[in-house]
C-alpha positions in Angstrom: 30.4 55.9 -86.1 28.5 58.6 -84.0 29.6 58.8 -80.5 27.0 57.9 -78.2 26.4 61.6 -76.2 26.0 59.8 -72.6 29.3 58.0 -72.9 31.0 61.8 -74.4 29.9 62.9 -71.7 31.3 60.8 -69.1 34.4 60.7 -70.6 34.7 65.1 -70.5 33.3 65.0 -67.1 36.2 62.8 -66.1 38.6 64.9 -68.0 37.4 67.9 -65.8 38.3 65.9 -62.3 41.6 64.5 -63.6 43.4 67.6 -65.4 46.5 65.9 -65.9 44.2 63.7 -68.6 45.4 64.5 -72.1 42.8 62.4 -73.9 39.9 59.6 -72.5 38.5 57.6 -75.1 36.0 54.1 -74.8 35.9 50.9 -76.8 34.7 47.5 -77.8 36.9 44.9 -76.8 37.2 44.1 -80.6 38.3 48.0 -81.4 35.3 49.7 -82.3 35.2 53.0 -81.1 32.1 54.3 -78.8 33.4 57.9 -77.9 36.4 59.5 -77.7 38.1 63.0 -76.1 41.5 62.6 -77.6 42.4 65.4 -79.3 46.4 65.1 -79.8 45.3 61.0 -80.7 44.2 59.1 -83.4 40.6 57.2 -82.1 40.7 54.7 -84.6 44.4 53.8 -83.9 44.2 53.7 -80.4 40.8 52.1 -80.4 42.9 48.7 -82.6 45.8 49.2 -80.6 44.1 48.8 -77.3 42.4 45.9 -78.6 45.7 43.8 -78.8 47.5 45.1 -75.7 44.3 44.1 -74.1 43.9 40.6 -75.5 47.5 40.2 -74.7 47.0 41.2 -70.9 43.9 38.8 -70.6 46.4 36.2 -71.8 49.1 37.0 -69.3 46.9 37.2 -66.3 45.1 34.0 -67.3 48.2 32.2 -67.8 49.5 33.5 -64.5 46.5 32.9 -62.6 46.0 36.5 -61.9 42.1 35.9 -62.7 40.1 38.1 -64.6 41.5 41.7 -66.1 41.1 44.6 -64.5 43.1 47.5 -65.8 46.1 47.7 -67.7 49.1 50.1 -67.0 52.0 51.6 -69.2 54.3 54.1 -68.4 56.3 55.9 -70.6 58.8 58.9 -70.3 56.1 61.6 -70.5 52.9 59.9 -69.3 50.8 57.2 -68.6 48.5 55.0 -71.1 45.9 53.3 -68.5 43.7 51.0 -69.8 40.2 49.9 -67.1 37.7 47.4 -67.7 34.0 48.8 -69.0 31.3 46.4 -68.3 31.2 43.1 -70.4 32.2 44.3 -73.9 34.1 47.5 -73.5 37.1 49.3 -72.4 38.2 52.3 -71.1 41.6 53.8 -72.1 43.4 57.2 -70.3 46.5 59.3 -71.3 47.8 61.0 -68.5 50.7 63.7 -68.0 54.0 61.9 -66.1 52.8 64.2 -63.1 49.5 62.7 -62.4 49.0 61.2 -59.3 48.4 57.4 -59.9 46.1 56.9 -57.4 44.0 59.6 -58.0 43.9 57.9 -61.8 43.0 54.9 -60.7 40.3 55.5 -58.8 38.6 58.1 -61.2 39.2 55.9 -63.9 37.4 52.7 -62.4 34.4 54.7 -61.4 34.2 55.7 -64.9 35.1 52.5 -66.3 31.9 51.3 -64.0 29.6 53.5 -65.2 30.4 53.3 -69.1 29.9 49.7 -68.8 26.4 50.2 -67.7 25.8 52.4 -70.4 27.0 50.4 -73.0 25.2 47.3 -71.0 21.6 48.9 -71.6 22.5 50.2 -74.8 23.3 46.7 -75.6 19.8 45.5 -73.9 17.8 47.8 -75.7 18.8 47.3 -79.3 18.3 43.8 -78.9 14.4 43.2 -81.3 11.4 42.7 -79.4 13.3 42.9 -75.5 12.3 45.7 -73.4 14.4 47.0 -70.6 13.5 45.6 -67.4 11.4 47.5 -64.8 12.2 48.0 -62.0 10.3 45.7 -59.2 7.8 47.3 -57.3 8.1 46.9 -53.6 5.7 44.4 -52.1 2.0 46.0 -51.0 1.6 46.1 -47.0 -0.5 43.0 -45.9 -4.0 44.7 -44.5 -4.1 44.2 -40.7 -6.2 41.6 -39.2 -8.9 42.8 -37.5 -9.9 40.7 -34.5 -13.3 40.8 -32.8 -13.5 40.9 -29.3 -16.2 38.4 -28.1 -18.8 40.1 -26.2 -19.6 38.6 -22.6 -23.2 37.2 -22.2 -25.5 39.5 -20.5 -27.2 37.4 -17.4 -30.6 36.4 -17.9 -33.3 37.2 -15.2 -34.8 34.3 -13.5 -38.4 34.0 -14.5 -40.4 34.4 -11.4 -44.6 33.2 -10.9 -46.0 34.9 -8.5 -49.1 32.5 -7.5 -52.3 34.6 -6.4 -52.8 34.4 -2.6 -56.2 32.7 -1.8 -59.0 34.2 0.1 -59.2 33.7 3.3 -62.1 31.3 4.4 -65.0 33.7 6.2 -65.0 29.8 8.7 -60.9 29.8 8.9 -60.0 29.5 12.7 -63.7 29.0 13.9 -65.0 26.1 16.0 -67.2 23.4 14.5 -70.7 23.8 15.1 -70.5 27.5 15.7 -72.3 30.2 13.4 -70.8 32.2 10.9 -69.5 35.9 12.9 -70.1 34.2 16.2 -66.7 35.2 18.4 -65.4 31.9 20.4 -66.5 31.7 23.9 -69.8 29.9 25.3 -73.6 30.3 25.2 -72.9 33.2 27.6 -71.8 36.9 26.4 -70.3 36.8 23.2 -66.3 36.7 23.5 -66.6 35.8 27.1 -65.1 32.4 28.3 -67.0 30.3 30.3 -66.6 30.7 34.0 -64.9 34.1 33.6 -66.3 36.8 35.6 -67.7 40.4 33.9 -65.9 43.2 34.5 -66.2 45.4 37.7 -68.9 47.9 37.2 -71.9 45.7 35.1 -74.4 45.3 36.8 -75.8 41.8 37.1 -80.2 40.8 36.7 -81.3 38.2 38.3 -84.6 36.7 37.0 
């Protein structure tokens, strides 16, 4: 079986952080092998072999009630067989020189372990007839802001105003009745005079 690239190359990069790695190689859970960097190993009999130590640890923590199987440790006199969980339906197995630091093994080798699983996940996805990989969603659109209208305030309406034409002033308005039109008040005497009022100083007075 051809070696998928992506995983190859996940599996060298991690040989390049760990040197104390002596091989790296990835697996189905039923011992198929995916890729491999093992070159003082057989692939195929590791890839079976790992396969039943793994089916045996599952057992062991399930019957123990250890709960679901993370990674898989073996010591020998000259190194380390490590064996990490990849996704759903594959595995990750490490040799590693007796003077690797464990810790250091670990944690490189479950970041890998992560991120072959997702390989193999969508690999998995996208061979499956007539299912596309799933898009990511797009974020949801900004709501348009409500625009609000200011109510305007009434303008005040002038008061209609009449203005009623003044009437003309009666030529007869203030005079006495009887008397002609243009005649001033006063008596049969001199025009504006009052009766029984005297003529001013210097008229002289005719007497018939």
């Amino acid at each position: 079986m051809a070696a998928d690239p992506e995983i190859l190359e996940e599996l060298r990069r991690l040989r390049a952080r760990v040197p104390q790695l002596t091989g790296a190689l990835a697996a189905s859970v039923d011992g198929l092998v995916l890729a491999h960097d093992t070159p003082d190993a057989e692939p195929e009999g590791l890839a079976a072999l790992t396969a039943t130590a793994l089916g045996v640890a599952v057992r062991m923590a399930d019957v123990t009630g250890r709960g679901g199987l993370r990674e898989l440790l073996v010591r020998g006199v000259h190194g380390y067989v490590a064996t990490y969980a990849a996704g759903r339906g594959a595995v990750l197995t490490l040799l590693a020189e007796d003077r690797v630091n464990v810790g250091r093994l670990h944690l490189e080798g479950r970041r890998a372990g992560t991120r072959i699983g997702e390989l193999v996940d969508a690999g998995a996805a996208a061979a499956v007839p007539g299912r596309t990989p799933a898009r990511p969603a797009k974020p949801p659109a900004r709501p348009a802001p409500l625009r609000t209208r200011t109510p305007r305030t009434p303008r005040p309406t002038p008061a209609a105003t009449t203005t009623e034409p003044a009437e003309p002033a009666s030529p007869t308005a203030g005079a006495a009745p009887g008397a002609e039109p243009g005649a001033a008040p006063g008596g049969p005497g001199t025009p504006g005079t009052p009766p029984g009022s005297h003529a001013p100083a210097g008229t002289a007075t005719t007497e018939s």
